[in-house]
N, C-alpha and C positions, 0 to 999 in steps of 0.2 A: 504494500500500500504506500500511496506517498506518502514522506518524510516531510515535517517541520509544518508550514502555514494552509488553509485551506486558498483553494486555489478554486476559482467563480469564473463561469463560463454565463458570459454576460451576454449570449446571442451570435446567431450568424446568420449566413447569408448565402447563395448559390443562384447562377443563370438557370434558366433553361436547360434540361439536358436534353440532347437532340442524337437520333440515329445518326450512325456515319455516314459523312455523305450527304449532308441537308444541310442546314442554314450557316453551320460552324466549319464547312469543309474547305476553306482556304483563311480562316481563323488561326490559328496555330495554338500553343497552351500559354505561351504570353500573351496574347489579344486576352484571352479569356481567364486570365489568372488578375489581368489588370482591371477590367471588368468586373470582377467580382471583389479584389480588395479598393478598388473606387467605391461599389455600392455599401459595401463594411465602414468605408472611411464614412461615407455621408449619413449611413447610419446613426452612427453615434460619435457623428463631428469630431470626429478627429484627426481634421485638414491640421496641414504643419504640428502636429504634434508628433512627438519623437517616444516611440515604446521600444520595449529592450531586445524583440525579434519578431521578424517573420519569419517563419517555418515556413516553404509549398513544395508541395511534391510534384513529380509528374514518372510514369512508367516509362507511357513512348514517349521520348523529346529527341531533337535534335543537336547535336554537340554543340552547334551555333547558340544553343537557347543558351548557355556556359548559365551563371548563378541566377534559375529564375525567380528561387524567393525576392535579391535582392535586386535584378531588374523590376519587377513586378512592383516593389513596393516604391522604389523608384519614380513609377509614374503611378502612383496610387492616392498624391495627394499628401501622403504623411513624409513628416516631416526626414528628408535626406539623410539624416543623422539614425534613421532607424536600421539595425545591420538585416541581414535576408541569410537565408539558408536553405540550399534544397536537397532533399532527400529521397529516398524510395524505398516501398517493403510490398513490392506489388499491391495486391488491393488490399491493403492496411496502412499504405501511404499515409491519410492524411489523418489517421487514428493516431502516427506515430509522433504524426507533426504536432499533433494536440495534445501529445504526451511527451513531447520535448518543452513545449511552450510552459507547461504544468509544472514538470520538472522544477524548470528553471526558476517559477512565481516559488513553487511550494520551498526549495533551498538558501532563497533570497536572491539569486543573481539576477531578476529582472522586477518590474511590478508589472509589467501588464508584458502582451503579444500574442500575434498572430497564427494556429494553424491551418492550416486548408491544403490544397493541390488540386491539380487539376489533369484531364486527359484528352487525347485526341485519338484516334484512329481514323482518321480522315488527313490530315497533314501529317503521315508518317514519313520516319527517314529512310529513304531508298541509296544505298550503295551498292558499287559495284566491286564487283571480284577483286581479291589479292593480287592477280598477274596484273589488272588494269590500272588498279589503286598504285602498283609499283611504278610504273610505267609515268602515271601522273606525275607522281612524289620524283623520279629522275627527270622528267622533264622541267620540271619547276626548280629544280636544284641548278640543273643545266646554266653554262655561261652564254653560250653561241647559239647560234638557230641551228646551226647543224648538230648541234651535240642534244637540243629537242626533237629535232626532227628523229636522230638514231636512237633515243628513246622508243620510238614508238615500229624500230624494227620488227617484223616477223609476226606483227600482230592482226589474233586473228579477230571473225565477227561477232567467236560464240565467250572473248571478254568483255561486251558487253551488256552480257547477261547479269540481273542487278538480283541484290540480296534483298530480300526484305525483312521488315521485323519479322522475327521468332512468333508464332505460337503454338509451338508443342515445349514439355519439359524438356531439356534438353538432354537430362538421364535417363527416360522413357522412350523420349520420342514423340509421346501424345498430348493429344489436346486434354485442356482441362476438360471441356467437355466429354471425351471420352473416359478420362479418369472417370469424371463422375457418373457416367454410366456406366462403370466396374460398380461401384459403390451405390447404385439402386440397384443393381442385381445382388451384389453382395446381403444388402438388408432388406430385399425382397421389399422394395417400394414400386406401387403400384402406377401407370400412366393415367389413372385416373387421378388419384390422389395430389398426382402433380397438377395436373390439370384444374384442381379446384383452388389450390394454393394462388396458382398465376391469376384465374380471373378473380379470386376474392385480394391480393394485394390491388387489379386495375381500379375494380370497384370503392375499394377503400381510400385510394389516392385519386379516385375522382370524387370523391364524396368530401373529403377534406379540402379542396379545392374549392368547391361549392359552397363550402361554408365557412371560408374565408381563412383556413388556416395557416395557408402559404403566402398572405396579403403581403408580409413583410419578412420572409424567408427568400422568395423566388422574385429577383428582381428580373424585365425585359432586356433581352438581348437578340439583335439582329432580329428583330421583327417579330420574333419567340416570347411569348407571355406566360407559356406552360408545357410540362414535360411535350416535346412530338412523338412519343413511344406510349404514353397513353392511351388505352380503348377503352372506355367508357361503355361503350357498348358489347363487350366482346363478352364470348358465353362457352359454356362447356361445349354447345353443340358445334361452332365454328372452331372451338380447337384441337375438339377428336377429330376435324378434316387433315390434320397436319399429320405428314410423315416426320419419322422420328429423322435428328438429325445428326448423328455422329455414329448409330450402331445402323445401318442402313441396310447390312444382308443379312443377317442374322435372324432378323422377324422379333426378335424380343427387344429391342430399342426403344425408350420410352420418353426419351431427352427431345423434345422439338422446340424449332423457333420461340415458340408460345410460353416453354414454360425454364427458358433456359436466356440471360440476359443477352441483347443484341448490343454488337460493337456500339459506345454508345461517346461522343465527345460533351463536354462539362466543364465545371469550376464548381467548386466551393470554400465556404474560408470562416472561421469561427474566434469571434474574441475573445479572449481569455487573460483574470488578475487578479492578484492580492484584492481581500474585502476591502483594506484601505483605500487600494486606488480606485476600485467602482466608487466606495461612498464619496470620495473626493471630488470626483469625476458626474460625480450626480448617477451613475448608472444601475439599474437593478442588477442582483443576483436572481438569477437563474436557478441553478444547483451548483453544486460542486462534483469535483472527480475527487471521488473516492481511491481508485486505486486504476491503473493498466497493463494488463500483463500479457507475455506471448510467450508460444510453445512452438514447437514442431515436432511432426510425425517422421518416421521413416518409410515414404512411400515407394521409395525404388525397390524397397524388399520387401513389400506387400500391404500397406495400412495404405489406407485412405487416403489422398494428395488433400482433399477438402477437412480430414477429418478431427485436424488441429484444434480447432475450438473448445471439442468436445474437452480437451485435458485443458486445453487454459483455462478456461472457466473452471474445470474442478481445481485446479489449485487456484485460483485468484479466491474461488469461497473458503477454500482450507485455511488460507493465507489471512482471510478477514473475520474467520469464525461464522458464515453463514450457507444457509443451506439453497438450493436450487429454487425454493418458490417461497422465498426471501425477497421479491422484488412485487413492485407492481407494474410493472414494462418492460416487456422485452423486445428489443430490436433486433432482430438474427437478419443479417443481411442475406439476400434472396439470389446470391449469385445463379445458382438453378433449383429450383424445386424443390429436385430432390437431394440437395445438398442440406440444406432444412430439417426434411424430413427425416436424413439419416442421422443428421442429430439429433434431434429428437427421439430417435427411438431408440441410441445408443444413448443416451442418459437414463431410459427407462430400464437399460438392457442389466439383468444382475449378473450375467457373465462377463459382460463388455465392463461394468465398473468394477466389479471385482477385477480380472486376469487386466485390463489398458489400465485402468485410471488407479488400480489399487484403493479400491472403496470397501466396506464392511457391507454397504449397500448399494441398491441404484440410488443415482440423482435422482431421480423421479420425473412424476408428467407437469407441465406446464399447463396451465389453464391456455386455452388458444385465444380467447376472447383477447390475451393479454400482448398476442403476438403483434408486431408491425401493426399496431390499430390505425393510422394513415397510409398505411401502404406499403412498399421499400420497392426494392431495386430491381422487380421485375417490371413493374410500372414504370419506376420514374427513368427506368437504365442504370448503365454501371461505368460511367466513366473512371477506370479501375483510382486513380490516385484520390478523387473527388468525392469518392463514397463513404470515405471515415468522416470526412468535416459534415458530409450532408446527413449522417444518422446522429451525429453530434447534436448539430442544429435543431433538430427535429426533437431526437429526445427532450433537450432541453426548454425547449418551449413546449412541450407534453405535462413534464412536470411540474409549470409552470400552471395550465391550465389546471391540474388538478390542485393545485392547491400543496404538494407535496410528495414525497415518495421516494422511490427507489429502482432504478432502472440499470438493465442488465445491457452491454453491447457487444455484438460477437459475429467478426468479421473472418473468413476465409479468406487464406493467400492463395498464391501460384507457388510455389516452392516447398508443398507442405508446408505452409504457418499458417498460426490463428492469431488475432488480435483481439483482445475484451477489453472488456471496460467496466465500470461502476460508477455510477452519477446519481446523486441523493440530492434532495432538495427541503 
């Protein structure tokens, strides 16, 4: 748990998040990193004021983006003298960023700062091969034109062929989404059950939109007022139409478009400070972070690539003396379905806490009423760096409208890790 001062998550803020390929597709993650701590600054007016960091992450960037925290904050309004930092922990990004920020208020070395990040899969970086890359790097070294020109001897058409980003593990080979349909097969999750998961997050996050919960969460960008991966209308019967997407011969494939997050580009960014500097500062308390903690599995030699969480949350409650329905919200982000679902039912599991987690007992069931009650990230997308700041956000103005509480948040990586959290209020 953290050490020394409580540490107040005073609110945040996030654009649009948009499929790839729509409104944000020659945006980049600095457009949209500055966009969103612009809207944070005017939030809670803090043009030319100088706080002790920004944290932003980003997964895919380009080398060019070099320090985007501190470009970002740069043009964000606050004051020049605030330093920047950018980080990545794939999709626990900007959980981690809000847990440096935390760090830092709870030890004394800052009073206030910035985390969030943001993601693109629409402006990714494209290189091309090692023989060509060589060939560039001695032409550009080169004194003469003719010592350019014999760079580029003997070269053929197929070094043009360009790299793109990675998505599969690189120790596997697979995509996350096939991982994760190892692990609905493994804990025998049904294509139905996903399927109810995905349309009750769309329906939940259009409802909370409607009723104004996002008024000052979801600022406009590029013409965008609200998620574009949103269906409002979308139903069980339009998404048993979909084939499964990653087990495709097999016939028992259960993963599709529908219930499995789409490439998704974003921003978010969350303020965070000592209770003096809020009260100073005129600004409410929110809640506080209780504690954040990460694990990882060993999925190259068989566990789960998604199935991280499941231990960090059993030790973050070991850690703080509390049991599994100790909370009144829980956020499990929605990367697919059945990533959810397998946790879920491996907290219930008395083999799986006994032999993984070393329990006496299971965690046990979760009320569901209590799950993503606005929605999460099959609705709104998963712009991977963007999705800690965005359940941050959300939480905290959840426990906010109740009046108080205690909330759970539990983020899967790409690398086998999990990211939690605890925010009481």
């Amino acid at each position: 748990m953290l050490q020394g001062r409580p540490v107040a998550v005073l609110g945040g803020v996030r654009i649009p998040f948009c499929r790839q390929n729509t409104a944000y597709s020659d945006v980049g993650n600095l457009g949209m990193s500055v966009r969103t701590l612009g809207a944070l600054v005017e939030k809670f007016g803090l043009h030319g004021q100088q706080l002790g960091e920004v944290a932003m992450g980003a997964v895919i960037k380009h080398s060019s983006d070099w320090n985007l925290g501190r470009e970002a904050a740069l043009s964000s309004g606050l004051s020049p003298l605030t330093p920047g930092i950018t980080l990545q922990r794939a999709c626990g990004t900007s959980l981690d960023s809000v847990n440096l920020i935390a760090t830092k208020i709870a030890t004394g070395q800052i009073e206030a700062g910035i985390g969030g990040g943001s993601d693109t899969t629409s402006d990714v970086p494209i290189v091309y091969g090692k023989s060509l890359r060589r060939r560039l790097l001695a032409a550009n070294a080169a004194k003469t034109t003719k010592d350019k020109i014999a760079a580029f001897k003997g070269f053929r058409l197929r070094e043009l062929k360009p790299d793109f980003p990675g998505v599969a593990e690189p120790r596997t080979g697979k995509s996350m989404g096939e991982h994760c349909e190892d692990m609905a097969k493994e804990w025998n999750i049904s294509r139905d059950s996903q399927d109810e998961l995905a349309v009750a997050s769309h329906h939940k996050l259009a409802a909370a939109y409607e009723r104004g919960f996002f008024d000052d969460l979801v600022v406009s960008f590029r013409g965008v007022s609200r998620d574009n991966i949103l269906r409002p209308d979308t139903s069980l019967e339009k998404l048993a139409t979909l084939k499964p997407a990653f087990d495709k011969t097999s016939g028992k494939g259960t993963l599709t478009a529908a219930n499995s997050t789409p490439l998704t580009d974003g921003a978010a960014a969350c303020l965070l400070a000592s209770d003096d500097w809020a009260a100073a500062h005129g600004h409410e308390v929110l809640c506080h972070v209780r504690d954040v903690h990460v694990a990882a599995v060993d999925f190259v030699h068989g566990e789960g690539l998604l199935m991280a969480p499941t231990v960090a949350v059993a030790e973050m409650l070991a850690r703080n003396g509390l049991t599994l329905q100790d909370f009144d919200l829980y956020e499990i982000h929605e990367a697919f379905a059945a990533q959810v679902l397998c946790t879920l039912r491996a907290w219930e599991s008395e083999d799986y806490c006994r032999n993984r987690l070393h329990l006496d007992a299971p965690l046990g069931r979760i009320d569901p009423e209590k799950i993503n009650p606005v929605g999460s990230s099959l609705a709104a997308g998963h712009p991977f760096a963007a999705t800690g700041a965005r359940i941050v956000a959300t939480t905290a103005k959840q426990l906010k409208e109740r009046g108080g509480g205690r909330a759970l948040i539990s983020i899967c990586t790409a690398g086998g890790m999990g990211v939690v959290a605890i925010l009481e209020r």
